[in-house]
N, C-alpha and C positions, 0 to 999 in steps of 0.2 A: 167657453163660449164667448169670451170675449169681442172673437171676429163677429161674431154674428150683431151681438151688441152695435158694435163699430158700422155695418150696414145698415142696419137699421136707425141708426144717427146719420148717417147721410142722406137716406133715401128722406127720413122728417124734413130735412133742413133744405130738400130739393138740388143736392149737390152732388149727381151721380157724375163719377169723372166719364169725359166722352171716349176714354183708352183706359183700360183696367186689367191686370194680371195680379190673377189668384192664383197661389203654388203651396205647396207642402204636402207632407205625407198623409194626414189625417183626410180622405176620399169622404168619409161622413159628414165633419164639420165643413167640408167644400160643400155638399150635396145641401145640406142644412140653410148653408148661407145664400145656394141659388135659389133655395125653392123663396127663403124671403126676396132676395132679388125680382124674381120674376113675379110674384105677388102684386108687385108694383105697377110692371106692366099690365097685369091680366087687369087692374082697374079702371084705365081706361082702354081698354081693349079685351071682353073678355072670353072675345075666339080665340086669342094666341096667336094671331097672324101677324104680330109684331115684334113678335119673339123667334129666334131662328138657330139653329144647333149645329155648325159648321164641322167638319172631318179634315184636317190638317193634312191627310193622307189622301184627300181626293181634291181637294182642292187648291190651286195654286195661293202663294200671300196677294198674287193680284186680284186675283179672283175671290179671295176674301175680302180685300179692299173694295171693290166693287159691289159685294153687299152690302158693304157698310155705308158705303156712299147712296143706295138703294133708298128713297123716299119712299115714307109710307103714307096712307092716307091718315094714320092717326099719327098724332104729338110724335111718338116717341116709338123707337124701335132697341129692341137688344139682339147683339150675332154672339152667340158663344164659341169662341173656337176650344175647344175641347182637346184630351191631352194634347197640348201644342209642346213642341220641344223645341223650338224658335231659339227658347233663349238658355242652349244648353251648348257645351263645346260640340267643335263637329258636325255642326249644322252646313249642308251643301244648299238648302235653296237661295234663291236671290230673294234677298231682303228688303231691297230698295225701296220696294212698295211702301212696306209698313214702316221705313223711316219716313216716307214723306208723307205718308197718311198722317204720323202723330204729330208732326210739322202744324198739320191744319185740316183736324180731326170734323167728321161731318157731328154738330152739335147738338141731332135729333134721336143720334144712336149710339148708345153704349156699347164698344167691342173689345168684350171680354175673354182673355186669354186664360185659361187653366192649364195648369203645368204642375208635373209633379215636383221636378228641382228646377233651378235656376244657377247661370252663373252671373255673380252682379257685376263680372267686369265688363262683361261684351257690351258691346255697342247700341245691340236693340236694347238690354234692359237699362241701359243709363239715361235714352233717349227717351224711352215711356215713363222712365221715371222723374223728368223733367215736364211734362207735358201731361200724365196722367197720373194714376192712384194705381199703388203697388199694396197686396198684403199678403202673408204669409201664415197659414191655415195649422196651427205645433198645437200637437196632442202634448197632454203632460208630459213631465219627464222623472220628477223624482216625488217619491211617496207621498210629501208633503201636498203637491200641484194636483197627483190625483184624487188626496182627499178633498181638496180645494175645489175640483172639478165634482166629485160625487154631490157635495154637502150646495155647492149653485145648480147643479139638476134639478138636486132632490125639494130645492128651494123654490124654483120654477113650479114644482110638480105643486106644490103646499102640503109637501111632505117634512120628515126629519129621519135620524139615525144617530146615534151616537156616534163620536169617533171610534171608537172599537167595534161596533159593527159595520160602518163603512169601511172599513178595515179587511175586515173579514169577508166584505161583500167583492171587494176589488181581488182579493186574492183566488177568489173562486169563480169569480164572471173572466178576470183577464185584464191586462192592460188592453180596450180599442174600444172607443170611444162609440162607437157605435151598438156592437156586444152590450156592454155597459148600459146606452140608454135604453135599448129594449128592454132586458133585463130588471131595469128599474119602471119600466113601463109596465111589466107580469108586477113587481111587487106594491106599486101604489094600486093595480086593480083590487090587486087581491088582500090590501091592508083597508081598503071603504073608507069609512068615513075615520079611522083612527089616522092621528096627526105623525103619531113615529112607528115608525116602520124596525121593529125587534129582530135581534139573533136568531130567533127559533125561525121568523117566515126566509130570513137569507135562506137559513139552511134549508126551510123547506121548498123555497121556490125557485132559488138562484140556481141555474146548468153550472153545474162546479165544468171549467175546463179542463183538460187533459194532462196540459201542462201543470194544473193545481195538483192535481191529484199524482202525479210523478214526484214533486215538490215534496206530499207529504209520503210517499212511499219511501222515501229517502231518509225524511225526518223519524220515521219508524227505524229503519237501519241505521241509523246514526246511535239511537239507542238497542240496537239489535231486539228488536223486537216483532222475530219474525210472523208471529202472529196477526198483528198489527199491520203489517206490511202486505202479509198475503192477504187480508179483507181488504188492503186500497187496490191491490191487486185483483181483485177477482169482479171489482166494483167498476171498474175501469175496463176491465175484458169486454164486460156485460152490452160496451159500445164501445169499442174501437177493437180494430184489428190486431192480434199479435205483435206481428212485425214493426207497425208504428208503436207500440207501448215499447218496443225494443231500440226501438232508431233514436226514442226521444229519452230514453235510458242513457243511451250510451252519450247522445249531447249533452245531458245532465251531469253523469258522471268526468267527463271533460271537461266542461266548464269546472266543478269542483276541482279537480287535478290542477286547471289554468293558476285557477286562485290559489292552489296552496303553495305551487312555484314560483308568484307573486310575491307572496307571503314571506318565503323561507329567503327571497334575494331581498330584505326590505320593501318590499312596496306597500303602499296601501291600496282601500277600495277605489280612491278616484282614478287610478290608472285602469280600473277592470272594464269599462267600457271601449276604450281604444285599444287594447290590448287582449281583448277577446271577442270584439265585435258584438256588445248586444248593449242592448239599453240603460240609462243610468240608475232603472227602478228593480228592472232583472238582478244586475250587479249586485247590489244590494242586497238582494236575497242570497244569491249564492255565497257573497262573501260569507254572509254569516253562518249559512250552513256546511258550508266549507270548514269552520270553525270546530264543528262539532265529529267531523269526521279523522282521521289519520289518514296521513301520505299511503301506509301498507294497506290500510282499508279500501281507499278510491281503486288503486292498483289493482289489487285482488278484483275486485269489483268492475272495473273493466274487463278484467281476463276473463269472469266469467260471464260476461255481456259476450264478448264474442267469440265464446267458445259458444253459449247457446244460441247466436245469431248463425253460425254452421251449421245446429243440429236442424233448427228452423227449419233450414233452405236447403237442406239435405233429407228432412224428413225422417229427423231421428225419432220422432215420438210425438203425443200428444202436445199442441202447442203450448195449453194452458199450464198440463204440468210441469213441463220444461223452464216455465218464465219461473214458477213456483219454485224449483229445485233451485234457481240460478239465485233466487231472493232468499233460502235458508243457508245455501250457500255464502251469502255475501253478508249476511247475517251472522255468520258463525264467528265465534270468537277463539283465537289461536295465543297462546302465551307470549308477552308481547305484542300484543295487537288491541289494547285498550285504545279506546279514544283518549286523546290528548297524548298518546303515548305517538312521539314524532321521532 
């Protein structure tokens, strides 16, 4: 939440920049930071007719500039232009506008740019970033920023948690920042007037997500324990589809394969993000459950992901017991096929 921090230190200090872009992945901590933004406004103004929410896709840059130039009857006006890709390659509109709008920006109105990514070489964003305020909205990335991120929530809230239950909390809400705060919004309701927030209410109030719960069904077949395995399985049925418990199987199962080919040519975990396309907090988990599985284990266990994604979609049988058969399957132990045995 630091962005937000950061806004609210400006807007104190009376120094909203008159040209501003906001970009990055996290859509909640943007959402977060406008509603403080427009707060601002709505105090001396507090119909919101000073505040105005522009379409990139319907409106020309000059014709953005033009409201921006647009006096209001009160102090101060804000135009958002919203997912704007302005400052992305491969942009065809004419730009000309918004360099000479930030040349000599109208001083009564803040016009703020939201973008998912940016490139910082082009032209518009070097130019705003001479003349206005740029920031960039990053969700954590590795375990340590998301514990960092729970424990300043939960602090907000005048709450607490151990690090081993926030722990435990992130792995079952999800990496997104958003998820997460809800989630932590069910659990300080439902902890009252108590200051820390316990293992037991995670488990009883956190929506374990899908992803967690594949995570541990694997953790179950790592030690073949296909018992184990078919209760995360049948837990997991109870809301979501077959098909998707099979789809995110067999991502699963690839990822682990990614990492042990990692592994077995020298690598380490810090290449499994660029080298398998997921997050630096993901990686991390997978490496190490990768760890616990065999090369002949994932393999088998692929094969039989899609042999049972055929019978699925071909209508071999009951779907549930189908998943079931493919998890005592992949469970099963063959001479030579210990874990650690590579």
């Amino acid at each position: 939440m630091r962005e937000i921090e950061r806004i609210k230190e400006i807007i104190e200090k009376g120094k909203i920049p008159p040209v501003y872009l906001w970009y990055g992945e996290d859509r909640f901590l943007i959402k977060e930071g406008l509603k403080v933004l427009k707060s601002f406004y709505f105090t001396t103004d507090p119909s919101g007719s000073g505040i105005e929410v522009v379409d990139p896709k319907e409106l020309s840059p000059a014709e953005i500039v033009e409201r921006a130039n647009t006096m209001s009857f009160f102090a101060n006006r804000l135009v958002v232009v919203d997912d704007a890709t302005y400052f992305q390659d491969g942009q065809t509109a004419d730009l000309e506008p918004f360099l000479d709008y930030f040349s000599n920006p109208n001083p009564s109105t803040c016009l703020l740019f939201i973008a998912e990514s940016v490139h910082r070489g082009r032209k518009l964003y070097k130019t705003l970033d001479r003349t206005g305020g740029i920031l960039e909205f990053c969700a954590p990335k590795r375990p340590q920023e998301w514990l960092a991120w729970v424990q300043s929530e939960l602090k907000i809230r005048g709450k607490s948690m151990d690090s081993q239950v926030a722990s435990q909390f992130i792995d079952w809400a999800g990496h997104q920042t958003g998820v997460l705060s809800q989630e932590l919004d069910k659990l300080v309701i439902y902890a009252g007037d108590r200051p820390k927030i316990t293992m037991e209410e995670v488990k009883k109030i956190t929506t374990r997500t899908i992803e967690a719960s594949i995570f541990n069904l694997l953790d179950a077949v790592a030690v073949r324990s296909s018992a184990k395995a078919i209760q995360t399985l049948r837990e997991v049925l109870r809301d979501e589809h077959p098909l998707k418990v099979l789809t995110l199987m067999v991502r699963q199962v690839r990822l682990l394969l990614g990492c042990d080919a990692l592994r077995k040519r020298g690598g380490d975990v810090s290449e499994v993000p660029s080298a398998l396309g997921i997050k630096p907090y993901e990686a991390q988990k997978v490496w190490q459950q990768s760890q616990r599985l065999s090369t002949k284990q994932l393999s088998k266990g692929l094969f039989e992901c899609l042999n049972t994604d055929v019978a699925l979609k071909s209508g071999g049988g009951d779907s549930g017991l189908l998943l079931e058969m493919m998890i005592v399957r992949f469970c099963g132990e063959e001479e030579g096929d210990r874990i650690g045995t590579r």
